[in-house]
VEXPA-46343 format. One record per residue (C-alpha): residue in one letter; x, y, z. Coordinates in Angstrom, 3 decimals. Example, Ala and Ser with C-alpha at 12.3 -4.5 7.8 and 13.67 -1.06 7.14 Angstrom:
2
NODE  res        px        py        pz
NODE    A    12.300    -4.500     7.800
NODE    S    13.670    -1.060     7.140
END
This chain:
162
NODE  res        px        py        pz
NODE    X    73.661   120.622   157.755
NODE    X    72.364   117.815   159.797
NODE    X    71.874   114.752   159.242
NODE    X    68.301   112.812   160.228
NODE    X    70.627   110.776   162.913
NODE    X    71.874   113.720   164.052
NODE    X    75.337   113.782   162.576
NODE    X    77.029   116.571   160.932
NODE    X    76.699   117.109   156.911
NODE    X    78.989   116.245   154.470
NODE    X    79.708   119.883   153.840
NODE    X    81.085   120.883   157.483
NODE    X    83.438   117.837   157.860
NODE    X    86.427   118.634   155.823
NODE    X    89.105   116.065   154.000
NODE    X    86.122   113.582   152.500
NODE    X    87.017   112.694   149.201
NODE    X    85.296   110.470   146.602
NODE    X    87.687   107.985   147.294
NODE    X    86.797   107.733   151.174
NODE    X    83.268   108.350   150.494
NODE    X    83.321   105.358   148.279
NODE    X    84.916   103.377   150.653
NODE    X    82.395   104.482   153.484
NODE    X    79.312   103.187   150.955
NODE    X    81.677   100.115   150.535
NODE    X    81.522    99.338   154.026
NODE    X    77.936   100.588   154.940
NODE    X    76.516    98.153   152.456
NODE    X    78.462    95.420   154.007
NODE    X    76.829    96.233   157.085
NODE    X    73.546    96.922   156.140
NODE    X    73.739    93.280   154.594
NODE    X    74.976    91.856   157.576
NODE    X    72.399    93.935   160.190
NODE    X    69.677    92.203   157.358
NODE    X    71.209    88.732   157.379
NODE    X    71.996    88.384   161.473
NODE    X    69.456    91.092   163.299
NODE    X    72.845    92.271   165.197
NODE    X    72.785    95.299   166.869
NODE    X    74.026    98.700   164.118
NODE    X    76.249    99.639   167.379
NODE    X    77.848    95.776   167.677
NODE    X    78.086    95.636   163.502
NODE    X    79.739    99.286   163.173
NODE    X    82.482    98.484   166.113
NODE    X    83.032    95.329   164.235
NODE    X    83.559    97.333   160.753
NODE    X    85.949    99.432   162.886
NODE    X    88.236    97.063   164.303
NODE    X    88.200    94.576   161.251
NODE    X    88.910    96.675   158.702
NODE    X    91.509    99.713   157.924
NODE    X    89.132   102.845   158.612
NODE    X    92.319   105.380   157.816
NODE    X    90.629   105.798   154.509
NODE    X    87.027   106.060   154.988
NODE    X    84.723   108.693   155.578
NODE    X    83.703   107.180   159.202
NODE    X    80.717   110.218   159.551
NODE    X    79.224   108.782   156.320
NODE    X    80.015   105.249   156.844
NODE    X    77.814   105.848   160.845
NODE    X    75.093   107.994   158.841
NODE    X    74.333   105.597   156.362
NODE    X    74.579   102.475   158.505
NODE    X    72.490   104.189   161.175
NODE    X    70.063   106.491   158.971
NODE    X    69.145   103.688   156.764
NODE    X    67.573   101.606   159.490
NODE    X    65.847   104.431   160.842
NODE    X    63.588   105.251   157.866
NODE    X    63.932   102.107   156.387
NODE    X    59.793   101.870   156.030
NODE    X    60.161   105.357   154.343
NODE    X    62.991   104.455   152.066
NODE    X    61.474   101.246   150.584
NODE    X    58.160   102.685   149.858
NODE    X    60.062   105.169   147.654
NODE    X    61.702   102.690   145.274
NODE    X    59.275    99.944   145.718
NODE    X    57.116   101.173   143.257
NODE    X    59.664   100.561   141.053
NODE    X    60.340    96.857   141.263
NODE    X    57.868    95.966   138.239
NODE    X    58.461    92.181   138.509
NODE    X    59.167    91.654   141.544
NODE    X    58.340    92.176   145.255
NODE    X    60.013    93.721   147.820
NODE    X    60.003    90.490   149.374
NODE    X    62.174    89.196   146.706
NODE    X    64.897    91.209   146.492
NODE    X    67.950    89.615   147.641
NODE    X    69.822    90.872   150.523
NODE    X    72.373    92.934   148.664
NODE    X    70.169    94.464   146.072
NODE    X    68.058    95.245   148.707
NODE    X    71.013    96.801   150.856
NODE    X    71.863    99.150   147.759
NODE    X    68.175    99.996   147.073
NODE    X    68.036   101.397   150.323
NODE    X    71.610   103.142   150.744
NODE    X    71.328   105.116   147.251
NODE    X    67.501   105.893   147.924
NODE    X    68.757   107.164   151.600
NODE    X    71.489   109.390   149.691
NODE    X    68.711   110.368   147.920
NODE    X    66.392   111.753   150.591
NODE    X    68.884   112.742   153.291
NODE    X    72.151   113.488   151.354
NODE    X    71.407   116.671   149.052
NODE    X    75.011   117.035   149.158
NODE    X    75.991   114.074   146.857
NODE    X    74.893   114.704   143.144
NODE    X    71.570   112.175   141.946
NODE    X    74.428   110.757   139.356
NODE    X    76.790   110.064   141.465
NODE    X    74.665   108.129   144.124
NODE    X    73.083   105.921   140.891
NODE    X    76.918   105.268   139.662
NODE    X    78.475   104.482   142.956
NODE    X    75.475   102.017   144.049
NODE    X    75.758   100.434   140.249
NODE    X    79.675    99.931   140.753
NODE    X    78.810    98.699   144.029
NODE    X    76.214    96.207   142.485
NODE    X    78.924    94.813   139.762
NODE    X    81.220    94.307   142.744
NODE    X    78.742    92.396   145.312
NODE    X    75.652    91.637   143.106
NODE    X    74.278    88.908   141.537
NODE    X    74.755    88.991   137.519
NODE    X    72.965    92.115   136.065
NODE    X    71.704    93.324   139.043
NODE    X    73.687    96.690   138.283
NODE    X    71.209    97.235   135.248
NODE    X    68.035    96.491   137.095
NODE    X    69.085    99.092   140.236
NODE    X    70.084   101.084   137.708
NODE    X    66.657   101.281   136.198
NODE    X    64.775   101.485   139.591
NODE    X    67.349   104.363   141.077
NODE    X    66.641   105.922   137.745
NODE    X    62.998   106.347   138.834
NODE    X    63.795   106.696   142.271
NODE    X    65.350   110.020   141.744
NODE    X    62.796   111.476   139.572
NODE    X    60.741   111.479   142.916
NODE    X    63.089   112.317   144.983
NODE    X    65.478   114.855   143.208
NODE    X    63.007   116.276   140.665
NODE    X    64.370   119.687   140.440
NODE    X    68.077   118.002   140.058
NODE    X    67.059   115.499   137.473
NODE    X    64.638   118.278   135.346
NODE    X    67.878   120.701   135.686
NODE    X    70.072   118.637   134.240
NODE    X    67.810   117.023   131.766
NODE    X    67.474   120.850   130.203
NODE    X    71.058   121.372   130.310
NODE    X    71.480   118.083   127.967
END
């Protein structure tokens, strides 16, 4: 599988584990909320990530995919979730929620591989970590509705299996 910036899937790189994947969304949302906050370039920002920080246990394919893929359809990925918002704008959002909006919705749309749940979870942990109180229960909410668009058949299947 291949990925919209032209990387190769999840499935055909071998040794990822949660634990490095989690790591790679770690880092990626750092990123993302420093490409947001500065307007550095995603090349500049990634070679930064890579010589600042111990890489041995990320998944550096995942951790380039997101940081580059997000950008790409960035448009695409907040008119997904936007709808969402309810009391807010888009506008609003601070620069971390808005970071994890658009990582998990990317997962969504471009990563098939990683289970609806399991993108939701891992941007809500991420959200406790970085975000401002709460925040973890409102992109909870809005990933909630997020993946009904976007993983329909995933969400319905395990919905029935409840």
């Amino acid at each position: 599988m291949t990925t919209p910036s032209g990387q190769a899937g999840a499935s055909a790189q071998k040794g990822h584990t949660a634990a490095t994947r989690r790591m790679a969304r770690h880092y990626a949302m750092q990123a993302l909320y420093q490409w947001h906050m500065t307007g550095n370039s995603l090349n500049s920002i990634e070679a930064e990530f890579r010589t600042d920080n111990d890489m041995s246990k990320v998944d550096v394919e995942y951790f380039h995919d997101i940081l580059h893929g997000v950008p790409e359809h960035l448009s695409e990925l907040d008119a997904v979730y936007e709808p969402f918002l309810v009391d807010r704008s888009l506008a609003e959002l601070d620069a971390i929620t808005r970071a994890l909006l658009r990582l998990a919705t990317y997962e969504f749309k471009f990563r098939i591989d990683v289970p609806y749940k399991v993108v939701i979870n891992e941007a809500v942990a991420l959200a406790k970590k970085f975000g401002a109180e709460d925040s973890h229960k409102f992109i909870n909410g809005v990933l909630d509705k997020a993946a009904v668009v976007l993983r329909a058949l995933e969400v319905n299947a395990e919905r029935k299996s409840r």
